[in-house]
C-alpha positions in Angstrom: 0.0 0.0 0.0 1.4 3.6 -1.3 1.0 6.1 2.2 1.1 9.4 1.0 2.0 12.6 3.1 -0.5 15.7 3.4 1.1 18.0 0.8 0.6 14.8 -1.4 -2.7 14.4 -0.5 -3.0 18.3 -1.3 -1.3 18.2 -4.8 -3.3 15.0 -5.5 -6.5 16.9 -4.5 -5.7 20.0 -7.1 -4.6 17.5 -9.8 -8.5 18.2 -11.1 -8.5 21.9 -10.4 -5.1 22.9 -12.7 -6.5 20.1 -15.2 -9.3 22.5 -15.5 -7.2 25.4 -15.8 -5.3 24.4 -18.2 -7.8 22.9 -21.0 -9.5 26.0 -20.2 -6.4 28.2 -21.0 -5.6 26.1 -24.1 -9.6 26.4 -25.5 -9.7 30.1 -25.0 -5.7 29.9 -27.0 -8.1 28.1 -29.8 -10.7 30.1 -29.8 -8.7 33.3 -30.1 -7.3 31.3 -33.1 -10.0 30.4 -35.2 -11.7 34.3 -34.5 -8.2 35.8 -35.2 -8.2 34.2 -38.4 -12.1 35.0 -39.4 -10.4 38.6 -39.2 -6.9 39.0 -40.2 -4.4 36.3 -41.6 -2.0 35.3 -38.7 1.6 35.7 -39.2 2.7 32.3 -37.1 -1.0 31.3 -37.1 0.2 27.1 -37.4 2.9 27.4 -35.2 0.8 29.3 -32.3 -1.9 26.1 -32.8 0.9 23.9 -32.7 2.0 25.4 -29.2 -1.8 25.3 -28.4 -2.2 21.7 -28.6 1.1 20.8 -26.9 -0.2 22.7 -23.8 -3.6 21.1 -23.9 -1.4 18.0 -24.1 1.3 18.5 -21.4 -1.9 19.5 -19.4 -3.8 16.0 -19.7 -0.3 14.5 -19.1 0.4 16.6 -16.1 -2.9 15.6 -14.1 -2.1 11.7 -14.3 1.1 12.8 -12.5 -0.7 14.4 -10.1 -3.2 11.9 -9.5 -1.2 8.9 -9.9 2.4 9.6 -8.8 2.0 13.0 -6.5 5.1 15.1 -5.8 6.6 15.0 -2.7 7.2 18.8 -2.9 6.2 21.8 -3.7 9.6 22.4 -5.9 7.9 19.6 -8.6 4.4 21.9 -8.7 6.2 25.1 -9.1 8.1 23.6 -12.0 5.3 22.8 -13.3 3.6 26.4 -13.2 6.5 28.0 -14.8 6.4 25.4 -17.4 2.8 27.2 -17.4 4.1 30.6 -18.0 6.8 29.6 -20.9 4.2 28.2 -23.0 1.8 30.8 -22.2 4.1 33.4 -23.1 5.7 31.7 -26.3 1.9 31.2 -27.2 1.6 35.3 -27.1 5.0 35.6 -28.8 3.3 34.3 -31.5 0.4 36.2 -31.4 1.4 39.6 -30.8 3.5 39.6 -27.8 2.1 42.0 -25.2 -0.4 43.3 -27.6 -2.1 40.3 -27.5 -5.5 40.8 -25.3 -5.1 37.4 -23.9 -1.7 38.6 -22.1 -3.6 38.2 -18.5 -3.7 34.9 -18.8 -0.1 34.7 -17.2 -1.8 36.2 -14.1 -3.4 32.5 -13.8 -0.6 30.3 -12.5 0.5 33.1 -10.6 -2.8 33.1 -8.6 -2.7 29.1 -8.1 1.1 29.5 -6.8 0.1 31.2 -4.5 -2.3 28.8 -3.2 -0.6 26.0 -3.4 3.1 26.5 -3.0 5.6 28.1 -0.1 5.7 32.0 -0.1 9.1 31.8 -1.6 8.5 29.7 -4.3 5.4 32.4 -4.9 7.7 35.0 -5.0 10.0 33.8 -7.4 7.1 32.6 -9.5 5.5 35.9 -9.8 8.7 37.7 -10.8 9.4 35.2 -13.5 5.5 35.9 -14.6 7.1 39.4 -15.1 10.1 38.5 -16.3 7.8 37.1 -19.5 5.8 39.9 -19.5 8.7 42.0 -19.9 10.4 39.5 -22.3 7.2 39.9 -24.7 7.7 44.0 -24.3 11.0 44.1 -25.3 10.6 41.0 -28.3 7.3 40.3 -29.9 6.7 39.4 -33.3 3.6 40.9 -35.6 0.3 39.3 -35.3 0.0 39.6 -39.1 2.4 40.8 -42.0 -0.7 43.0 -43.6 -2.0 46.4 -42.7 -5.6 46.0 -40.5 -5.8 48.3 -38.1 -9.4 48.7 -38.0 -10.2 45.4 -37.8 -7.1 45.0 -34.9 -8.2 47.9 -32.7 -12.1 46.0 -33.2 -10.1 42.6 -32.5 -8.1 43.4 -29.3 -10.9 45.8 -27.6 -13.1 42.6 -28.4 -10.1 40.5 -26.9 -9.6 42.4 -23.5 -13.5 41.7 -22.7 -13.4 37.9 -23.3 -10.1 37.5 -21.4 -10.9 39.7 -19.2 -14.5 37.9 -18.5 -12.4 34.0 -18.7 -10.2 34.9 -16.1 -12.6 36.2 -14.1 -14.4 32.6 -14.5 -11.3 30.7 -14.1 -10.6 32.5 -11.0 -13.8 31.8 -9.6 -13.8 28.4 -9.9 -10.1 27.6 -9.8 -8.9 29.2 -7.3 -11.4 30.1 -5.1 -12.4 26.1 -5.4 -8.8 25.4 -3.8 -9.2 28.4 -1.5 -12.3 26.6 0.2 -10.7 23.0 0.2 -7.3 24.4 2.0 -10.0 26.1 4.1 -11.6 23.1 5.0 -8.7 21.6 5.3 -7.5 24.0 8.3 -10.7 23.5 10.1 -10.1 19.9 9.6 -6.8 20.3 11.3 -7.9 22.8 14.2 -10.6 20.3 15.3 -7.8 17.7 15.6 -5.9 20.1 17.5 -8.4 20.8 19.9 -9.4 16.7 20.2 -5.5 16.1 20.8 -5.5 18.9 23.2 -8.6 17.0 25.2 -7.2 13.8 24.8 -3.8 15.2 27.0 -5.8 16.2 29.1 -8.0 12.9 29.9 -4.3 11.1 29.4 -3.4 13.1 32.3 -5.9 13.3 34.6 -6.4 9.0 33.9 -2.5 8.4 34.9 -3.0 10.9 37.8 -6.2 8.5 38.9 -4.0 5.3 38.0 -1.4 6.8 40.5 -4.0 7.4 43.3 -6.1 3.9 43.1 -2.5 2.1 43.3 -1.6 4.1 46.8 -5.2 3.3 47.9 -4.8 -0.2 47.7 -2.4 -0.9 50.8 -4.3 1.8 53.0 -7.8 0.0 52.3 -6.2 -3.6 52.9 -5.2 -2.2 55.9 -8.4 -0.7 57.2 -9.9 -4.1 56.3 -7.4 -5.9 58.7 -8.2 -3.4 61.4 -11.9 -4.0 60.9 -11.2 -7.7 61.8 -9.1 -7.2 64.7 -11.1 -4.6 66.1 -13.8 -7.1 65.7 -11.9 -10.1 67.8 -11.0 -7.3 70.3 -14.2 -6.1 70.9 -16.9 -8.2 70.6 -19.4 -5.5 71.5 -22.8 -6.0 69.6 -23.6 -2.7 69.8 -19.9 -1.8 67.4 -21.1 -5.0 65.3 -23.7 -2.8 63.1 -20.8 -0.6 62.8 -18.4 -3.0 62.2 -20.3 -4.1 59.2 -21.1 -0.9 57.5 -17.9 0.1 57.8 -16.7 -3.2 56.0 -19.1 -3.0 53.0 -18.1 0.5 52.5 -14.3 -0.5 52.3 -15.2 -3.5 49.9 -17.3 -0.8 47.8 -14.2 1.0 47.5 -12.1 -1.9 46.4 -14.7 -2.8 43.9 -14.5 0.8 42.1 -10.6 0.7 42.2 -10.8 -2.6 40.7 -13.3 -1.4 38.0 -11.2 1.7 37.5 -8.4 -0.6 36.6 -10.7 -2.6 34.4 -11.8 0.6 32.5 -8.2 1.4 32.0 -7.2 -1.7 30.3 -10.6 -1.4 27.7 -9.6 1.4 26.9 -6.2 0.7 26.4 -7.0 -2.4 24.0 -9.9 -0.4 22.7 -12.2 -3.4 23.5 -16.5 -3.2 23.5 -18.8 -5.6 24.3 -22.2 -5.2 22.8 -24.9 -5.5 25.1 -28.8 -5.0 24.8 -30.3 -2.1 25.7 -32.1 -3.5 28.4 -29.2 -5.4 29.6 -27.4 -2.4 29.1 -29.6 -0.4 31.6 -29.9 -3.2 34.1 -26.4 -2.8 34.5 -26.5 0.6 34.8 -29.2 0.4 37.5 -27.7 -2.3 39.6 -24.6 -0.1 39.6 -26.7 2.9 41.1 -28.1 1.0 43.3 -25.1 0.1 44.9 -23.8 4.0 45.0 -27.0 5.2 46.2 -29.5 2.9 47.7 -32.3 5.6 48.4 -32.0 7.9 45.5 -35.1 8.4 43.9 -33.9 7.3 40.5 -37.4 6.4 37.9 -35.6 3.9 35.2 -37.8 3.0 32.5 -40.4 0.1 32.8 -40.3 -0.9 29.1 -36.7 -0.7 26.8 -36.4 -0.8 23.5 -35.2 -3.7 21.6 -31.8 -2.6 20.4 -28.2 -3.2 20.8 -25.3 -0.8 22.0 -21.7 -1.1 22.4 -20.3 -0.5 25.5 -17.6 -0.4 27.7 -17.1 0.6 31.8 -15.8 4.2 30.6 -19.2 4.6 29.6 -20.7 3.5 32.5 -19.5 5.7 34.0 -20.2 8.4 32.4 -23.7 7.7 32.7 -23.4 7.4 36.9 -21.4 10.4 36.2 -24.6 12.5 34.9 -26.6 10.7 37.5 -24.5 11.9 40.5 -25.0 15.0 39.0 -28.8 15.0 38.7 -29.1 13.7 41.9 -26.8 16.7 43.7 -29.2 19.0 41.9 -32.5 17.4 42.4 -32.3 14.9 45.5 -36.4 14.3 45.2 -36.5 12.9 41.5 -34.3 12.0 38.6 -35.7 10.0 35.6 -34.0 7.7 32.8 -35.1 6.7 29.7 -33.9 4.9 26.0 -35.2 5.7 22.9 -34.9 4.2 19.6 -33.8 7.1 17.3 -33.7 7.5 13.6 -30.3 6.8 11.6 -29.6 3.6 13.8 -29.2 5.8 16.7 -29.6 5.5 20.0 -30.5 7.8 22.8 -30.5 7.7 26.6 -32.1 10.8 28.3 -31.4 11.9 32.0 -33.8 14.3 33.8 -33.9 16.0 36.9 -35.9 18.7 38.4 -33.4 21.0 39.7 -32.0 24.7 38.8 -30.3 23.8 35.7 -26.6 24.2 34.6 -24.8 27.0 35.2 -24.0 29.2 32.2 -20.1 28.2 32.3 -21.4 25.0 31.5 -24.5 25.4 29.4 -21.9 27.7 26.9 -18.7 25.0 26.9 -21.2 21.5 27.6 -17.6 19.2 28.5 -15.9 21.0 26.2 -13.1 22.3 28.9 -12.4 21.7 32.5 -14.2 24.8 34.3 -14.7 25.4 37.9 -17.6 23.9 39.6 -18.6 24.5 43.3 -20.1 20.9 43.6 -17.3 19.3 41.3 -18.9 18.8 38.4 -16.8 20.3 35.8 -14.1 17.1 35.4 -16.9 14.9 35.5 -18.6 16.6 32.6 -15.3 17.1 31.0 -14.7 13.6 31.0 -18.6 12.2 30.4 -18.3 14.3 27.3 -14.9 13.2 26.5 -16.2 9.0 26.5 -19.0 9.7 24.8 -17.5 11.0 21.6 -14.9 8.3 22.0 -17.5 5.9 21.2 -19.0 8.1 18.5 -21.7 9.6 20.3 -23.0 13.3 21.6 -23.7 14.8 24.7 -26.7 17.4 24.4 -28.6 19.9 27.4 -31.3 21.3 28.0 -32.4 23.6 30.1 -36.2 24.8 30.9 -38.1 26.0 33.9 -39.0 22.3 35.1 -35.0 21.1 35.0 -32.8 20.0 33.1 -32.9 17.3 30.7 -29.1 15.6 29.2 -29.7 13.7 25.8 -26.2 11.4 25.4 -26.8 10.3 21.5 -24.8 7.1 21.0 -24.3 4.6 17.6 -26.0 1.3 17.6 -24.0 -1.6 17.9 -24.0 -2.7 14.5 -22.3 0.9 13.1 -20.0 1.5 16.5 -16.9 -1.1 15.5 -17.3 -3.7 18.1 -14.6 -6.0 19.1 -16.6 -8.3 21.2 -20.2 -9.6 21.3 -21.7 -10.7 24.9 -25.0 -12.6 24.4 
């Protein structure tokens, strides 16, 4: 397989556009031609068609380079557009030199140099565009060995408005179609700036966590031991009760640094499992369950028959948007699953409290902003999973609460590695 770098890619991409330009250069050379010689008989009127065609053919020839074999650098395409300008210009030396109306027509690869190649290589291309120019001042040849200066004042003033009108056009769609790709292009590039910029960031913050749950692991063994012996020490039934929370709480702890380490080998192998829907969310609410017992979390009675791949990043993202909801509205949250169009799928967490602040509403997990209650990493990083996986994270904010849609692929479009039934 033949990689190929970005300015390749680039010069492959304008292969089409300079094809056009030039087999539009060459049929306005012909045109000129056959209505110069409806007027006045040209003096090198064969060897300026000759010329003509060998452009239109160089051109033709020059796009399966492009397209096939792309230069490695911009030296090969600026070679190319003075090639451009020497057989422009000896196609005017033939006709008239810089009498000729059609003399703008060097102004052409000019303008696409300047798109294309390095500033320097612009430069130089623009003074050898004058250079010719100057060349045709100083040496021209007649346009015709007769006397018609009626019918050449009537021919060039006619001239200067068709070249001046095909330029124009070629222009337009030339170079103003590259202008918009290399546009494109840069807004391609800034969005995969700011995603690399994000992705530091989650890199970051996910060793920093990787750090933490490692130290944690020898102080929660040993709080586990002390919960035995203070058990054997004391056997008080009242401390018992005590005794017992105090133990579940430590395994729940062990249990989230475990599934923290979990999450960070997925994501290091990239691996899914594809889960229904409704398996999907029964996972979801056993895990809530376990974080908060009482919270008066509605999950949805009936879920749609679709599949979704998953992984625990997501997960917890989701009990990420739930803690959330439930710091803001400790009386009622509500979760459902919808079906959408486009092999979609779409979760939607509700809550009745006083809505995002407008830090967050204007950057949704965009950025890491400061939150009194702590939620700006955890959107941050909610945001950050759920486009990993190809989905979208969506607010909404009204006088009953606020509602977050997370939009997320089906399992059948999202790339999934493995399949549990």
């Amino acid at each position: 397989m033949e990689w190929l770098t970005h300015s390749q890619t680039g010069f492959q991409q304008a292969a089409r556009y300079l094809l056009g330009m030039r087999l539009a250069v060459a049929g306005l050379q012909l045109v000129a031609l056959a209505v110069a010689e409806t007027v006045i008989a040209l003096a090198y009127g064969a060897e300026a068609l000759i010329l003509c065609l060998f452009y239109g053919v160089l051109a033709v020839l020059g796009w399966l380079w492009f397209t096939r074999r792309p230069p490695q650098s911009a030296i090969s395409v600026s070679a190319g557009l003075a090639l451009d300008l020497v057989l422009i210009g000896g196609w005017l030396f033939l006709t008239g030199g810089y009498t000729n109306p059609l003399v703008s027509l060097l102004l052409l690869p000019i303008a696409v140099a300047i798109i294309l190649v390095p500033l320097s290589q612009s430069m130089a291309l623009t003074l050898a565009g004058i250079g010719v120019y100057t060349t045709l001042i100083i040496w021209h040849t007649p346009i015709t060995h007769e006397h018609h200066d009626a019918n050449l004042a009537q021919l060039h003033l006619a001239g200067m408005w068709v070249t001046f009108a095909m330029t124009a056009a070629i222009l337009l769609l030339v170079v103003g179609a590259l202008a918009r790709r290399l546009g494109q292009q840069q807004q391609q590039l800034s969005s995969i700036r700011e995603t690399r910029l994000r992705d530091e960031q989650i890199i970051s913050m996910g060793l920093s966590a990787a750090a933490v749950a490692h130290r944690l692991g020898t102080p929660l063994n040993t709080m586990t031991l002390l919960v035995d012996e203070i058990r054997a020490a004391f056997p008080d039934p009242s401390l018992a009760d005590d005794l017992k929370l105090m133990e579940k709480q430590l395994v729940l702890c062990s249990e989230h640094l475990q599934q923290l380490s979990s999450a960070a080998v997925q994501a290091k192998t990239a691996q899914l499992e594809t889960l229904t829907a409704e398996s999907w969310i029964a996972r979801l609410k056993e895990s809530a369950t376990l974080l908060w017992p009482a919270a008066p979390i509605d999950w949805p009675g009936v879920v749609p028959d679709c599949r979704v791949a998953v992984d625990a990043t997501l997960d917890q993202a989701i009990l990420n948007l739930l803690a959330n909801a439930l710091t803001a509205s400790p009386s009622w949250v509500a979760v459902s699953v919808h079906c959408a169009e486009n092999n979609r799928i779409e979760m939607v967490v509700e809550d009745h409290g006083d809505g995002l602040e407008d830090d967050f509403q204007k950057s949704l997990g965009e950025q890491i902003v400061g939150s009194e209650n702590g939620m700006g990493v955890g959107l941050f990083l909610t945001n950050a999973t759920i486009q990993r996986l190809g989905g979208t994270l969506k607010a909404r904010v009204d006088q009953q609460g606020t509602t977050m849609i997370i939009d997320l692929p089906a399992a059948e479009t999202a790339g999934v590695a493995r399949d549990h039934q």
